[in-house]
Backbone as JSON, one array per atom type, in Angstrom:
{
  "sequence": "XXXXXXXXXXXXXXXXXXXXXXXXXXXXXXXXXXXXXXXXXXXXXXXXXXXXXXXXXXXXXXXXXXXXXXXXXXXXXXXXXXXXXXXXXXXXXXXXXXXXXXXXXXXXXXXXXXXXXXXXXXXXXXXXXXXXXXXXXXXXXXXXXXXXXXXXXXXXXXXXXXXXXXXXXXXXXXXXXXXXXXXXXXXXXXXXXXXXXXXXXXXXXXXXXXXXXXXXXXXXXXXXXXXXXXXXXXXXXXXXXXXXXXXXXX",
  "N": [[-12.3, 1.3, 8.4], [-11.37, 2.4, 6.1], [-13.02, 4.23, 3.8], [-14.57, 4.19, 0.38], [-16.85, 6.19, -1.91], [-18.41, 6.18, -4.55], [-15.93, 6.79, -5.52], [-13.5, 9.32, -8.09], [-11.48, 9.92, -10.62], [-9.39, 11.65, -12.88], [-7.06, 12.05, -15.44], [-6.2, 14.83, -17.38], [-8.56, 14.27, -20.42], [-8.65, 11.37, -19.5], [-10.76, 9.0, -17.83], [-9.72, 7.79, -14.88], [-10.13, 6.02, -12.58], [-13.56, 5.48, -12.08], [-16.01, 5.84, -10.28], [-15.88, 4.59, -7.61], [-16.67, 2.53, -5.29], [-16.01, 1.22, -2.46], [-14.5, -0.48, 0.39], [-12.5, -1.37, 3.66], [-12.44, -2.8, 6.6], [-10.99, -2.52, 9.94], [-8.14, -4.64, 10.72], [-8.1, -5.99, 8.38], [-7.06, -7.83, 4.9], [-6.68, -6.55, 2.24], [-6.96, -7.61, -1.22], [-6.42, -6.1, -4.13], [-6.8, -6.61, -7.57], [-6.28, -7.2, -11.43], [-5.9, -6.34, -14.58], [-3.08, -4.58, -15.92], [-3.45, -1.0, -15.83], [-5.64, -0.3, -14.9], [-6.55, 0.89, -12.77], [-5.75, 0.53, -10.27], [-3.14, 1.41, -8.88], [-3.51, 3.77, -9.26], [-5.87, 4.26, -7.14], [-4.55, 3.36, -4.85], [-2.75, 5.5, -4.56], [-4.51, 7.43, -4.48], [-5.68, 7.05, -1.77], [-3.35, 7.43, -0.27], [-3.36, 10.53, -0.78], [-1.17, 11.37, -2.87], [-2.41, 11.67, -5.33], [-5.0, 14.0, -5.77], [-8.66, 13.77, -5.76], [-11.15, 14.05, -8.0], [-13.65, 13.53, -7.84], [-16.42, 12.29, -5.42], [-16.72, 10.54, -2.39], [-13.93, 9.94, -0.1], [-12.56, 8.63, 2.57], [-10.46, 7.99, 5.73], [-10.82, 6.33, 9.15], [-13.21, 7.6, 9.51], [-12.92, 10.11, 8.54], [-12.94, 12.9, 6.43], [-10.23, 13.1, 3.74], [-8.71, 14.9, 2.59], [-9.91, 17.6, 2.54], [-11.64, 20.05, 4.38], [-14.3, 21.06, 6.33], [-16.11, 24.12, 6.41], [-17.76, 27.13, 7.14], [-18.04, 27.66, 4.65], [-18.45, 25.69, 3.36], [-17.02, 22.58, 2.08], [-13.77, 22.65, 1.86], [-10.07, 22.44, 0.29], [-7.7, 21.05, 2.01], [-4.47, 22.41, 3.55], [-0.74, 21.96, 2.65], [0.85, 20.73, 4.55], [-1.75, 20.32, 6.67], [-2.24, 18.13, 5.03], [-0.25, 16.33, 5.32], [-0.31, 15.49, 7.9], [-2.58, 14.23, 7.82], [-1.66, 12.1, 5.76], [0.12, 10.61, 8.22], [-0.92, 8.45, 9.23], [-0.43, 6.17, 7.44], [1.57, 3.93, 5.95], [3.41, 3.4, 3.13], [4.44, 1.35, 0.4], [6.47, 0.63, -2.48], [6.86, -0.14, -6.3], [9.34, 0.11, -6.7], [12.5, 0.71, -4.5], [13.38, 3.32, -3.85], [14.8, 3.73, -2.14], [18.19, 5.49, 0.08], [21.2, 5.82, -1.23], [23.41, 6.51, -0.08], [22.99, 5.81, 2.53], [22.97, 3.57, 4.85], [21.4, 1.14, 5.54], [20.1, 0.92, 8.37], [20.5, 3.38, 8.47], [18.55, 4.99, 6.32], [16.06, 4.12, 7.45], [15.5, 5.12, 9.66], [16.24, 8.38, 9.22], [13.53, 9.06, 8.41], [11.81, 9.25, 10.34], [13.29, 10.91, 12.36], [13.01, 13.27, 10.63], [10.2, 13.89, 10.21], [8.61, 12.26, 12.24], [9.77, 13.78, 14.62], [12.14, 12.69, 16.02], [14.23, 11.11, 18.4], [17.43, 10.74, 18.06], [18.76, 8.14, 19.3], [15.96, 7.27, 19.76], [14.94, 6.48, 17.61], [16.73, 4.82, 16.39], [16.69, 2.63, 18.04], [13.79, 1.91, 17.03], [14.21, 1.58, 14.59], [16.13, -0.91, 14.2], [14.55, -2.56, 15.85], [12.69, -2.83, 13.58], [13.63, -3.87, 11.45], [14.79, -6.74, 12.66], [12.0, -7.59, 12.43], [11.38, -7.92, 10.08], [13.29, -9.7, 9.41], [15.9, -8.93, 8.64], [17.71, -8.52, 10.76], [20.99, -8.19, 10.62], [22.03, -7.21, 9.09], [21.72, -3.83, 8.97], [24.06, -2.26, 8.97], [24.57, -2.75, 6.41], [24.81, -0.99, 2.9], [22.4, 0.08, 0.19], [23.66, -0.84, -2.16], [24.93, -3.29, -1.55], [22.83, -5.12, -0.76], [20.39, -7.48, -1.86], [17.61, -7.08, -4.06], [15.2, -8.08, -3.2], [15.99, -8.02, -0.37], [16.4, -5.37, -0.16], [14.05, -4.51, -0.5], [12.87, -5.57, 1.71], [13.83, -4.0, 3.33], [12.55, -1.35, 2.84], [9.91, -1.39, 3.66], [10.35, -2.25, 6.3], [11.35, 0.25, 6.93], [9.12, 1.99, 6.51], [6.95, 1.06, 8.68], [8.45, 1.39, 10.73], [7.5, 4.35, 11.39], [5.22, 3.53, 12.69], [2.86, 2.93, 11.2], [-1.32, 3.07, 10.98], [-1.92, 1.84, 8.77], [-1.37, 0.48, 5.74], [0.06, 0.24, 2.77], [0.63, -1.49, -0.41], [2.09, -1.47, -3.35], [2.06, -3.37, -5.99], [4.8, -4.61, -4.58], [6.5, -6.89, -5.71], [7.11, -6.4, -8.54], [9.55, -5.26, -9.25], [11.6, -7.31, -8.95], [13.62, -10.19, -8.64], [12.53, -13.02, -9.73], [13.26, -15.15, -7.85], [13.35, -14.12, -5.85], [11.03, -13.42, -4.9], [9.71, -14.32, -3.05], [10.6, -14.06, -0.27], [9.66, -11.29, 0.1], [6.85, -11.22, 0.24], [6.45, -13.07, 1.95], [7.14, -11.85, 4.24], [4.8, -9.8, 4.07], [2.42, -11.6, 4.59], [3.1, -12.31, 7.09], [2.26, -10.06, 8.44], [-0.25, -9.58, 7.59], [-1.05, -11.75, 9.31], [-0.84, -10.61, 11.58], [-2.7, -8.82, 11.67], [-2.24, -6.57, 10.29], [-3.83, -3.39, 9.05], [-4.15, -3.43, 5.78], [-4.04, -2.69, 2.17], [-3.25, -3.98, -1.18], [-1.77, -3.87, -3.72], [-1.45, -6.64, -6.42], [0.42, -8.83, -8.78], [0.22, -11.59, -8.03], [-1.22, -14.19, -8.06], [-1.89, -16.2, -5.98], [-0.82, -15.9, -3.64], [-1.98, -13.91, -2.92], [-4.77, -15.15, -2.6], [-3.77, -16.71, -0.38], [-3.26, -14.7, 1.11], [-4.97, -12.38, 1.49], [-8.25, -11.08, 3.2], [-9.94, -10.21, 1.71], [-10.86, -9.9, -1.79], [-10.63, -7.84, -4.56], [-11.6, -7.63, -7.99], [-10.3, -5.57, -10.33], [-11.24, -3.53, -13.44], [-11.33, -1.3, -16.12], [-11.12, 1.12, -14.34], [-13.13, 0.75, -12.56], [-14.1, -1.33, -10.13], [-15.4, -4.65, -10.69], [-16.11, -6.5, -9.65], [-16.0, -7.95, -6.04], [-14.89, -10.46, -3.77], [-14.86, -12.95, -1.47], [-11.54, -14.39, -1.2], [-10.95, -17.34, -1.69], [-13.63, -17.88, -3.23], [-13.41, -16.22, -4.94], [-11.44, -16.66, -6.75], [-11.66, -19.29, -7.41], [-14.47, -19.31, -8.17], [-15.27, -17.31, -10.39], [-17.83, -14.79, -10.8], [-17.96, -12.56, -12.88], [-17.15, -12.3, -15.97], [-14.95, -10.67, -16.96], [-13.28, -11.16, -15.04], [-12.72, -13.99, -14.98], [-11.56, -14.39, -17.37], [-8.96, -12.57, -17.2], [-7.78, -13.88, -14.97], [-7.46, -16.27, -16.21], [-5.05, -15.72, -17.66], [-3.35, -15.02, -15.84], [-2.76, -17.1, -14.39]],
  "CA": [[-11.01, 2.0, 8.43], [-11.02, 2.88, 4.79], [-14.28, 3.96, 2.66], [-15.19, 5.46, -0.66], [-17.88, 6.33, -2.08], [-18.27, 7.13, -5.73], [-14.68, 8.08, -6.39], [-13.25, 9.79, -8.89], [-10.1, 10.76, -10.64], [-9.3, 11.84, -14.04], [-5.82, 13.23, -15.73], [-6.69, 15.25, -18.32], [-9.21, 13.42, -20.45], [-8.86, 9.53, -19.43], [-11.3, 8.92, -16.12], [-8.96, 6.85, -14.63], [-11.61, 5.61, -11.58], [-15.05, 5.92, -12.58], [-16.72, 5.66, -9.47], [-15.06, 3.44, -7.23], [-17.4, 1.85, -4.11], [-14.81, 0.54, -1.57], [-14.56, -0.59, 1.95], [-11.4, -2.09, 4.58], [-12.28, -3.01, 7.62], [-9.82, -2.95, 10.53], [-7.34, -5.6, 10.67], [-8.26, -7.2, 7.17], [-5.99, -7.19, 4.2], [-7.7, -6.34, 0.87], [-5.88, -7.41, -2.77], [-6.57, -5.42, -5.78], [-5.58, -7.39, -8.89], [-6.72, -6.65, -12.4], [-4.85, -6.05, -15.64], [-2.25, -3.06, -16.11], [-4.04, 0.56, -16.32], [-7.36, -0.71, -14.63], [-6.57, 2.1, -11.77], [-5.3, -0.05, -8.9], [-2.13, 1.6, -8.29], [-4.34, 5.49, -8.74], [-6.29, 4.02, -6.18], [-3.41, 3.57, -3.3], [-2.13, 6.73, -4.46], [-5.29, 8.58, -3.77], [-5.84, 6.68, -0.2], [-2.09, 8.18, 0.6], [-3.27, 11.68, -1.03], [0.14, 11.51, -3.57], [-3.32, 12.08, -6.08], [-6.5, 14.5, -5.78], [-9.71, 12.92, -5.98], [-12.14, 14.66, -8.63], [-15.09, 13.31, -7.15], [-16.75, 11.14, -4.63], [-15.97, 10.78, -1.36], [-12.52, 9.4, 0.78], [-12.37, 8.36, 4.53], [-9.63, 7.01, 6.59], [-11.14, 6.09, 10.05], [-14.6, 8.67, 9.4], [-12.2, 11.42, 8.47], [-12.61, 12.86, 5.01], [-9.43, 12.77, 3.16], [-8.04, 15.96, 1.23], [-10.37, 18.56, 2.79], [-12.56, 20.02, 5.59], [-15.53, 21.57, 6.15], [-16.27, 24.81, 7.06], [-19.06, 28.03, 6.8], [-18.28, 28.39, 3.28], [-18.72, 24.29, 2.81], [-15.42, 22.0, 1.62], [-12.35, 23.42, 1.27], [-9.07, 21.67, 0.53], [-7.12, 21.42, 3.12], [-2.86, 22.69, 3.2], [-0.04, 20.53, 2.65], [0.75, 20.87, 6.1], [-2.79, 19.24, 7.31], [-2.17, 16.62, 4.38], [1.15, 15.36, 5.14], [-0.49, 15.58, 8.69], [-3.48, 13.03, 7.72], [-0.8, 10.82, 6.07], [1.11, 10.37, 9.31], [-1.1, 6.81, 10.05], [-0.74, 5.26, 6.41], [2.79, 3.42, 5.36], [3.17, 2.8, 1.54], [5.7, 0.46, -0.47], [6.24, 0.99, -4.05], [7.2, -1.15, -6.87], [10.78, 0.25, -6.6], [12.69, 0.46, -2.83], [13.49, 4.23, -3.64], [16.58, 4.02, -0.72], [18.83, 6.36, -0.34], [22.44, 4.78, -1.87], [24.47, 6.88, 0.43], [22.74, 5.86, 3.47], [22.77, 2.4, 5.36], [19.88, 0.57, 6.01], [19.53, 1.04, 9.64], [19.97, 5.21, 8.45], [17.6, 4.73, 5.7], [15.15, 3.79, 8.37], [15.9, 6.38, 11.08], [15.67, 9.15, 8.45], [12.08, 9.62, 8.05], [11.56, 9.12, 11.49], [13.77, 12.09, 12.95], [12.44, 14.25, 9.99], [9.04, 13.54, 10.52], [8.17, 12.09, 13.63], [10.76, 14.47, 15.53], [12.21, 11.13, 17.42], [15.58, 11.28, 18.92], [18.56, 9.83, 17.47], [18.13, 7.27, 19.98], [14.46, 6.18, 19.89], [14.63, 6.38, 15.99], [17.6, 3.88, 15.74], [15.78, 1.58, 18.46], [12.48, 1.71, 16.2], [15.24, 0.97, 13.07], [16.62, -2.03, 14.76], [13.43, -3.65, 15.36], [11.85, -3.08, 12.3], [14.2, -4.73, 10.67], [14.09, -7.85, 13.44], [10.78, -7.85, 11.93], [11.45, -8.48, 8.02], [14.58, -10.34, 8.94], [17.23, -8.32, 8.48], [18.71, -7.8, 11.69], [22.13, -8.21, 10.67], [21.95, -6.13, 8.1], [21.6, -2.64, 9.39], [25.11, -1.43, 8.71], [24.7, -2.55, 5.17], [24.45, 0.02, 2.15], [21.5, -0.55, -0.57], [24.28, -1.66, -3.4], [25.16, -4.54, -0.98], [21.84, -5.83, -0.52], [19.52, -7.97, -3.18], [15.9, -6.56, -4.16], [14.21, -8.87, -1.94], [16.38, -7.26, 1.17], [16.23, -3.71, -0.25], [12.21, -4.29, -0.74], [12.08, -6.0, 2.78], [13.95, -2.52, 4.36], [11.69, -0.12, 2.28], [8.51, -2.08, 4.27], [10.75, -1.78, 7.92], [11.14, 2.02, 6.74], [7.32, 2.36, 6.45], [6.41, 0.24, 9.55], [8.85, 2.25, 11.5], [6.26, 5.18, 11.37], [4.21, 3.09, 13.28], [1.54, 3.09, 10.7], [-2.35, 2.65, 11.03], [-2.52, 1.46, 7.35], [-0.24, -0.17, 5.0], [-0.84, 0.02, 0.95], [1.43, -1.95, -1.24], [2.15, -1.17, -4.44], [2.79, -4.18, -6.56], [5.85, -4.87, -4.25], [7.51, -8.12, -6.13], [6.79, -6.77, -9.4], [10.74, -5.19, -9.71], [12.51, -8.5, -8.38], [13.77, -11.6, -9.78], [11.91, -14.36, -9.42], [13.56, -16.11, -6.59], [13.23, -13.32, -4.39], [9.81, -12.34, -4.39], [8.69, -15.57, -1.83], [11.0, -13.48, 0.7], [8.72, -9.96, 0.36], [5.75, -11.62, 0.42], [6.51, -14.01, 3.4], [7.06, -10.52, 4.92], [3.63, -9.41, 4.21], [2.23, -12.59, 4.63], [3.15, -11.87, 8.51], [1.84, -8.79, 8.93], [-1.18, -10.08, 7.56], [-1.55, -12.14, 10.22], [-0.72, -9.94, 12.74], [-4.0, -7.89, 11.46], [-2.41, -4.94, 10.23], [-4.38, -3.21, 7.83], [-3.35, -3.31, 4.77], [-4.25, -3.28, 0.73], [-1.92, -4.98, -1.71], [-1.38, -4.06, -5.68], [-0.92, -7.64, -6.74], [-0.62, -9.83, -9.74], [0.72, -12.65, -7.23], [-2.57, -14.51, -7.61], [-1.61, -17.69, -5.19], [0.05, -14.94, -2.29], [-3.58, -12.68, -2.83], [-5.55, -16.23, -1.89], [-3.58, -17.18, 0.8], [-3.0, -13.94, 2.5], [-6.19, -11.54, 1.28], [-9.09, -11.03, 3.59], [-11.35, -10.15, 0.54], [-10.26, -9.62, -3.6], [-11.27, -6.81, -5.12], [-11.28, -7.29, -9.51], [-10.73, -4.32, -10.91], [-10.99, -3.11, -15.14], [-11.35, 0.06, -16.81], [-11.95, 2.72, -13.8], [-14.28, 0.44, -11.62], [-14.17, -2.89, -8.95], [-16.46, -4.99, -11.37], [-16.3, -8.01, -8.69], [-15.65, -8.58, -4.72], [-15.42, -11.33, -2.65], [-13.67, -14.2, -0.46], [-10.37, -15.11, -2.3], [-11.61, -18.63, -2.47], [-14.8, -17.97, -3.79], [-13.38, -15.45, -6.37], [-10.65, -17.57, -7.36], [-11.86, -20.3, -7.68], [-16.09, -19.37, -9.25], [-15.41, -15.77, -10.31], [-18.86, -14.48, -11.14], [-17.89, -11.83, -14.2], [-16.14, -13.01, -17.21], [-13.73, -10.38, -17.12], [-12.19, -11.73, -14.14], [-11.98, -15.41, -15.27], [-10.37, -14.02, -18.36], [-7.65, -12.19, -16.46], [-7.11, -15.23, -13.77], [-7.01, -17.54, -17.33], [-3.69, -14.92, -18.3], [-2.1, -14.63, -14.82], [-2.71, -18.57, -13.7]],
  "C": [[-10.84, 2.86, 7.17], [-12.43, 2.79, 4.06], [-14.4, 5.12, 1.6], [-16.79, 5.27, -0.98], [-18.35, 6.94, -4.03], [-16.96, 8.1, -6.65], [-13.98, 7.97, -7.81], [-11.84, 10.02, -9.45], [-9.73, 10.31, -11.93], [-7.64, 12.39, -14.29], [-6.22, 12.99, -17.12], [-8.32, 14.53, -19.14], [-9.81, 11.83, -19.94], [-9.24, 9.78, -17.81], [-10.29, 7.89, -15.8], [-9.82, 5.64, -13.36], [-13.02, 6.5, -11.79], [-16.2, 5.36, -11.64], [-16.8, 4.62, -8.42], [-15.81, 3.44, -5.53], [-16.13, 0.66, -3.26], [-14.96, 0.43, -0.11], [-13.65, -1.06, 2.36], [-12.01, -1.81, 5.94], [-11.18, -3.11, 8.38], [-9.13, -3.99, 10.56], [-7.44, -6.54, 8.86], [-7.11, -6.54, 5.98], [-6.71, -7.22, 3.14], [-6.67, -6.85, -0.27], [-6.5, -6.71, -3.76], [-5.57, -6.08, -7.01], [-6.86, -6.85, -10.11], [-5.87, -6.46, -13.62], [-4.26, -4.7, -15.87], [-3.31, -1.78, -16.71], [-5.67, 0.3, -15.77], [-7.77, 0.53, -13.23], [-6.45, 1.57, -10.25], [-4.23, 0.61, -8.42], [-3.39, 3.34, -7.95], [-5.26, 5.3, -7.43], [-6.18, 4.13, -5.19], [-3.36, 5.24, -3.78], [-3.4, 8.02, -4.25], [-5.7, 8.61, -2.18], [-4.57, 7.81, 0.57], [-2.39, 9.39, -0.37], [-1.94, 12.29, -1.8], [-0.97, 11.66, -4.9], [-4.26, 13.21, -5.33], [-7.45, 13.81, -6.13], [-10.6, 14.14, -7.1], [-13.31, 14.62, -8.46], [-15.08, 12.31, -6.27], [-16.23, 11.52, -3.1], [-14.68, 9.2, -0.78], [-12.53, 9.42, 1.56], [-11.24, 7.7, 4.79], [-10.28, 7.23, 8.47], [-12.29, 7.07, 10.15], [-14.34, 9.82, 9.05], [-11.82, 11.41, 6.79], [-11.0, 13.37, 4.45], [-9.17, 14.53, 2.22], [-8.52, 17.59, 1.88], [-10.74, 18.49, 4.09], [-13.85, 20.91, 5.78], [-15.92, 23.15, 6.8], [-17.47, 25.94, 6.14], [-19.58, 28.25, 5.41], [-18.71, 26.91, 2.5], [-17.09, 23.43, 2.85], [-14.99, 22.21, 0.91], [-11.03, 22.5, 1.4], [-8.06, 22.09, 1.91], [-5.15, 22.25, 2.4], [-1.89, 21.6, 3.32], [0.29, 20.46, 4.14], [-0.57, 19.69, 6.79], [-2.74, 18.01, 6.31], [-1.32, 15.72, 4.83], [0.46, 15.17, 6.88], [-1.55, 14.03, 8.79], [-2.56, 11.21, 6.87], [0.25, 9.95, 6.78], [0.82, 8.31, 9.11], [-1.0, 5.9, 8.57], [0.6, 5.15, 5.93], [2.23, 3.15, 3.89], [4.08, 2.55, 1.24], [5.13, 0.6, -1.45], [7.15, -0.39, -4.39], [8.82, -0.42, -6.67], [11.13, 1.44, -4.99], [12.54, 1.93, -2.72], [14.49, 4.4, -2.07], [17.44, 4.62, -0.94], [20.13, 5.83, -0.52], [23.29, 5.35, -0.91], [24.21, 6.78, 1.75], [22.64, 4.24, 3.95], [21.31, 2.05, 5.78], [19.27, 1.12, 6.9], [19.3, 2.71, 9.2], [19.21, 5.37, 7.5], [16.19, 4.98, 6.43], [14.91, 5.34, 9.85], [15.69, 7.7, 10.19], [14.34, 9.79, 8.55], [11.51, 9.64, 9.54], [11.66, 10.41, 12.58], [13.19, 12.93, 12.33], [10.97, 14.19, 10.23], [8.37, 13.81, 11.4], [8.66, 13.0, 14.4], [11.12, 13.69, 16.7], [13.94, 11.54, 17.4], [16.4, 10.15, 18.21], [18.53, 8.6, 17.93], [17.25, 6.56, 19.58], [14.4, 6.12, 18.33], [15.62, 4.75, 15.77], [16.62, 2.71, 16.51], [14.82, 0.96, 17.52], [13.06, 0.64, 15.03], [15.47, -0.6, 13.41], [15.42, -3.43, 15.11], [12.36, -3.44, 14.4], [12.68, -4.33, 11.41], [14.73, -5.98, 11.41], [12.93, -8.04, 12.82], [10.79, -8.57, 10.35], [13.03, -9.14, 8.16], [16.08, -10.03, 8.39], [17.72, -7.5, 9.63], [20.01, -7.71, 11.78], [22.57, -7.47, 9.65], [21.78, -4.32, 8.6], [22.58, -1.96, 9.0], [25.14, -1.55, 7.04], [24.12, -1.63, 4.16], [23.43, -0.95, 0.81], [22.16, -1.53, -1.79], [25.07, -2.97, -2.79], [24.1, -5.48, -0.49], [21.1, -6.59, -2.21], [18.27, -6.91, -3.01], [15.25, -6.7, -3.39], [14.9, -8.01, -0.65], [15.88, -5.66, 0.98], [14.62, -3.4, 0.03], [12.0, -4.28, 0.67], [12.94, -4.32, 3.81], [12.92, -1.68, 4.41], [10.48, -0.62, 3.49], [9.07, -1.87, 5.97], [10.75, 0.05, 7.61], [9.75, 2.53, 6.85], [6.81, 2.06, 7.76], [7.26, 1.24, 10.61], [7.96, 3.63, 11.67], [5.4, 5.02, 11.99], [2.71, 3.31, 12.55], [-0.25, 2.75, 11.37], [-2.68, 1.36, 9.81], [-1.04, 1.17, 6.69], [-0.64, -0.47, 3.37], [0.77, -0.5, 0.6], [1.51, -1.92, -2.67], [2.54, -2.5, -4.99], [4.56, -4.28, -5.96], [6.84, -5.78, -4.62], [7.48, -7.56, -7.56], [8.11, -6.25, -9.91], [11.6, -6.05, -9.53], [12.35, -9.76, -9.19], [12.94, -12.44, -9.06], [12.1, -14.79, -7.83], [13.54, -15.24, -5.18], [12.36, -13.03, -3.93], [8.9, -13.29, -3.03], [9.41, -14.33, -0.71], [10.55, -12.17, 1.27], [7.81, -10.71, 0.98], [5.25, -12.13, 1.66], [6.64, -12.6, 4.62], [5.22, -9.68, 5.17], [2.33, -10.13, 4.42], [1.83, -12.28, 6.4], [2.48, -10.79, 8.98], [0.33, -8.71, 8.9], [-1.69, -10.71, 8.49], [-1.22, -12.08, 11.64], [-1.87, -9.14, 12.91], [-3.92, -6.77, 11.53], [-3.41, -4.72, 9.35], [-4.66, -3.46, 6.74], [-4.24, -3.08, 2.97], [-3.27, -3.31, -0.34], [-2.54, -5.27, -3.34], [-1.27, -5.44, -5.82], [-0.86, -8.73, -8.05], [-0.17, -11.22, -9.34], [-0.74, -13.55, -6.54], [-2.63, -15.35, -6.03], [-1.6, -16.55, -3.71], [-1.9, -14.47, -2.23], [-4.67, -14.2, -2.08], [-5.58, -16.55, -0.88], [-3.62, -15.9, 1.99], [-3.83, -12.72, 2.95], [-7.36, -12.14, 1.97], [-10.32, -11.14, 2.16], [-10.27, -9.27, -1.04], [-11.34, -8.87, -3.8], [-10.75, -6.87, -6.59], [-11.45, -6.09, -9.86], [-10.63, -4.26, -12.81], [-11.76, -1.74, -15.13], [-11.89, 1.06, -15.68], [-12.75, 1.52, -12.42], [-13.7, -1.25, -11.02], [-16.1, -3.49, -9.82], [-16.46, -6.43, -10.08], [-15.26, -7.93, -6.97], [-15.89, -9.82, -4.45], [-14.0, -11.91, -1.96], [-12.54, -14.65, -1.67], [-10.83, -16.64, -2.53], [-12.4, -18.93, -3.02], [-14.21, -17.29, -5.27], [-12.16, -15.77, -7.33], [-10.8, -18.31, -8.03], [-13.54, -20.65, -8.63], [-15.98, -17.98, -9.32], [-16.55, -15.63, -11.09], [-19.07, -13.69, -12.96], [-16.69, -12.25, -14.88], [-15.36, -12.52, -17.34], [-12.88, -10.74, -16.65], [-11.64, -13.24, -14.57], [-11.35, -15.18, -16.63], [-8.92, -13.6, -17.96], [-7.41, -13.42, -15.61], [-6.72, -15.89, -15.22], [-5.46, -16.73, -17.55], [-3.25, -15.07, -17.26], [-1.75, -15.97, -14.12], [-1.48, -19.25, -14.35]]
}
């Protein structure tokens, strides 16, 4: 579903990924954990094309990513065919970004009509059971300054899912919420997980990444220095950087 190959991506001097070998299979959920600035979040943000890649190559389903090919070789594509290739990929950020003057359920319906071009109608439908989905079906009429984090987070994720994604990237999603709320995201993505969406998942929520990650991906400085099975790489991580970072986040 998702492959690189050597990628790249610099601002200004600092490589930020220095050659980044990656794979997602359909239905599996990937974690990326690692210590702050290791290039996990630049990562998502080059999958959803909100970056340029400087090198290497980018696929979503065999389809390169940014450009296309033609007589003269590869050429970037227009925002137009970009925003076009990120139709099938939802993304949650560390903050809900909701609009304060809009209710949940219109929150949701929003991006949908603008977008998708879905009828007032089939947009609110979509709205209504997305949020059946993350548990907030009684919530719909409520505005974002009447909700907690954990609700606002679990809309932002029905807002995305409404799109009917292919793909689902998470940005460190618990990492703006108090404590006691972040079991209630998670348990959200938790599900979806084992519904066999897609997905890959910022995380420094080691325990959540074990239980609900297909395969862990360590990352430091630019590069994925270690894969494997969350129980294997949990529990006997091979390179010392990683059992250094697990010793700080355990």
């Amino acid at each position: 579903m998702i492959r690189s190959r050597n990628l790249r991506k610099r601002f200004g001097p600092l490589e930020v990924l220095r050659g980044i070998d990656f794979e997602v299979q359909a239905g599996q959920t990937s974690a990326l954990i690692g210590p702050s600035g290791s290039g996990k979040s630049t990562l998502l943000r080059c999958i959803n094309q909100l970056e340029t890649i400087d090198g290497g190559l980018l696929e979503v389903k065999g389809q390169r990513l940014g450009v296309r090919q033609t007589s003269r070789g590869w050429v970037r594509l227009t925002e137009d065919a970009v925003r076009r290739q990120r139709l099938g990929i939802g993304m949650v950020f560390q903050r809900f970004n909701l609009f304060g003057h809009l209710t949940a359920l219109d929150n949701i319906v929003l991006a949908q009509r603008k977008v998708l071009g879905r009828s007032k109608g089939e947009a609110r439908e979509a709205a209504h059971r997305q949020l059946r989905r993350v548990g907030l079906a009684n919530r719909g009429d409520a505005y974002p300054s009447q909700l907690s984090g954990g609700q606002q987070q679990r809309v932002a994720i029905a807002r995305a899912l409404a799109m009917d994604p292919e793909i689902m990237l998470f940005d460190e999603p618990t990492s703006a919420l108090d404590p006691e709320l972040v079991s209630e995201v998670l348990d959200v993505i938790a599900q979806l997980a084992s519904e066999r969406m897609t997905m890959i998942i910022v995380t420094h929520e080691i325990r959540f990444a074990q239980r609900a990650a297909t395969t862990i991906h360590m990352l430091a400085d630019g590069q994925i220095i270690e894969s494997g099975s969350p129980d294997l790489l949990i529990s006997a991580p091979s390179h010392e950087r990683t059992r250094a970072f697990l010793a700080q986040v355990h």
